[in-house]
C-alpha positions in Angstrom: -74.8 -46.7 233.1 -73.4 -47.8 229.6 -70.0 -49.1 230.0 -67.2 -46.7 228.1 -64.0 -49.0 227.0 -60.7 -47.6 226.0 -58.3 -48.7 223.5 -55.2 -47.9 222.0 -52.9 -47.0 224.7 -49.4 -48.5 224.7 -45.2 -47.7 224.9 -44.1 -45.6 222.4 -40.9 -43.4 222.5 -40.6 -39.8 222.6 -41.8 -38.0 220.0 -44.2 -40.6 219.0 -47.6 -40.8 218.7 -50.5 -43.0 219.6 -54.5 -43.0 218.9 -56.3 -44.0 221.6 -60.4 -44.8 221.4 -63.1 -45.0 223.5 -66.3 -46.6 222.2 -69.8 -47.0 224.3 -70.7 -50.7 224.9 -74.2 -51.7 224.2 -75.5 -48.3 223.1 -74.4 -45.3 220.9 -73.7 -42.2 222.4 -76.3 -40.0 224.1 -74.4 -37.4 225.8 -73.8 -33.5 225.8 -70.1 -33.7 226.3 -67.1 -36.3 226.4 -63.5 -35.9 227.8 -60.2 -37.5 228.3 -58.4 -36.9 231.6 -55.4 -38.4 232.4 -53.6 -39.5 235.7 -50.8 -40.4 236.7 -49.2 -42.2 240.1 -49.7 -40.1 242.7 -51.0 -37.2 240.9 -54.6 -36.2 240.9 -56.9 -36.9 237.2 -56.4 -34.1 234.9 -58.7 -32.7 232.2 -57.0 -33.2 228.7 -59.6 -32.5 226.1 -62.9 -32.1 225.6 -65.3 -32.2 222.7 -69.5 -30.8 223.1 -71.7 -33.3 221.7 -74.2 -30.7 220.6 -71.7 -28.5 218.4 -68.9 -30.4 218.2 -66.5 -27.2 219.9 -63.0 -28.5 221.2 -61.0 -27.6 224.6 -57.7 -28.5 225.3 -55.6 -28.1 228.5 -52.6 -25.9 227.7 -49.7 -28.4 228.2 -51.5 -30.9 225.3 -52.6 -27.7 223.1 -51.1 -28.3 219.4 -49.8 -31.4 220.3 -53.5 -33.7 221.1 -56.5 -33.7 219.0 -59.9 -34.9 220.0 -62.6 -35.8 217.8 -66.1 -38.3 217.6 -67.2 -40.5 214.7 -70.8 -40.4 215.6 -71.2 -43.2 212.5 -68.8 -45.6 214.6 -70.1 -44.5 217.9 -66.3 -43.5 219.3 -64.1 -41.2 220.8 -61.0 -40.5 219.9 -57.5 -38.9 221.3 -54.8 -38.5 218.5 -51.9 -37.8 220.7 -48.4 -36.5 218.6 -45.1 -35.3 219.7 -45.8 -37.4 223.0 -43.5 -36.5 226.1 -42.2 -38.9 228.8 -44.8 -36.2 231.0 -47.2 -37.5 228.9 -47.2 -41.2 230.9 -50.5 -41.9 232.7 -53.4 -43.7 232.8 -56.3 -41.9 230.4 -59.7 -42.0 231.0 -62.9 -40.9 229.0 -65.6 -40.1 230.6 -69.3 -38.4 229.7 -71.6 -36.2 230.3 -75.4 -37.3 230.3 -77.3 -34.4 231.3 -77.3 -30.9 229.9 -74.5 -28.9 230.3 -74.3 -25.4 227.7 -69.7 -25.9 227.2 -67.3 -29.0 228.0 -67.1 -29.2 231.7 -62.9 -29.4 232.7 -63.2 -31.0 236.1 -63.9 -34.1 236.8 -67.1 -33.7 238.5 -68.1 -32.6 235.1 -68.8 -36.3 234.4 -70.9 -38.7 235.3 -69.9 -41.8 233.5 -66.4 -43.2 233.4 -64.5 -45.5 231.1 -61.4 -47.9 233.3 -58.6 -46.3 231.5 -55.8 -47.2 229.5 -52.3 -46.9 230.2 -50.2 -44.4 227.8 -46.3 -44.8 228.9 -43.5 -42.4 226.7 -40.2 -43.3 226.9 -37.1 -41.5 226.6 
């Protein structure tokens, strides 16, 4: 499997906002879908966005909805999460994570996926 890497997460306060990045090592993208889930302690991972590789159609999970925004740059070979008006509820780890084999949608469960990136850490504070 082709390693997925994060970057961009951080501290920010609320009401911020932060960009985070994930970007394929060795290869560019061959996928159907991508996502971001996040988790945090104790709390199972959560879908946050999705994006379809094959017509570029967004989903959101309703507590991020007019707040996140995900989107690809297929010339840079990344993944992005523009997170805005960020909330101390938004503190977790965040993940991406890819589909390889056909799917018609964006799965929004995390058996959806098959390859994962390690994460990076998002912390609001208030």
């Amino acid at each position: 499997q082709v390693q997925l890497v994060e970057s961009g997460g951080g501290l920010v306060q609320v009401g911020g906002s932060l960009r985070l990045s994930c970007a394929a090592s060795g290869r560019t993208f061959s996928n159907y879908a991508m996502g971001w889930f996040r988790q945090a302690p104790g709390k199972e991972r959560k879908f946050v966005a999705g994006i379809s590789w094959i017509d570029g159609s967004t989903y959101y999970a309703d507590s991020v909805k007019g707040r996140f925004s995900i989107s690809r740059d297929n010339a840079k070979n990344t993944l992005y999460l523009q997170m805005n008006s960020l909330k101390p509820e938004d503190t977790a780890v965040y993940y991406c994570a890819e589909r390889t084999y056909y799917i018609k949608g964006v799965p929004s469960t995390t058996t959806g996926y098959n390859n994962w990136g390690q994460g990076t850490q998002v912390t609001v504070s208030s």
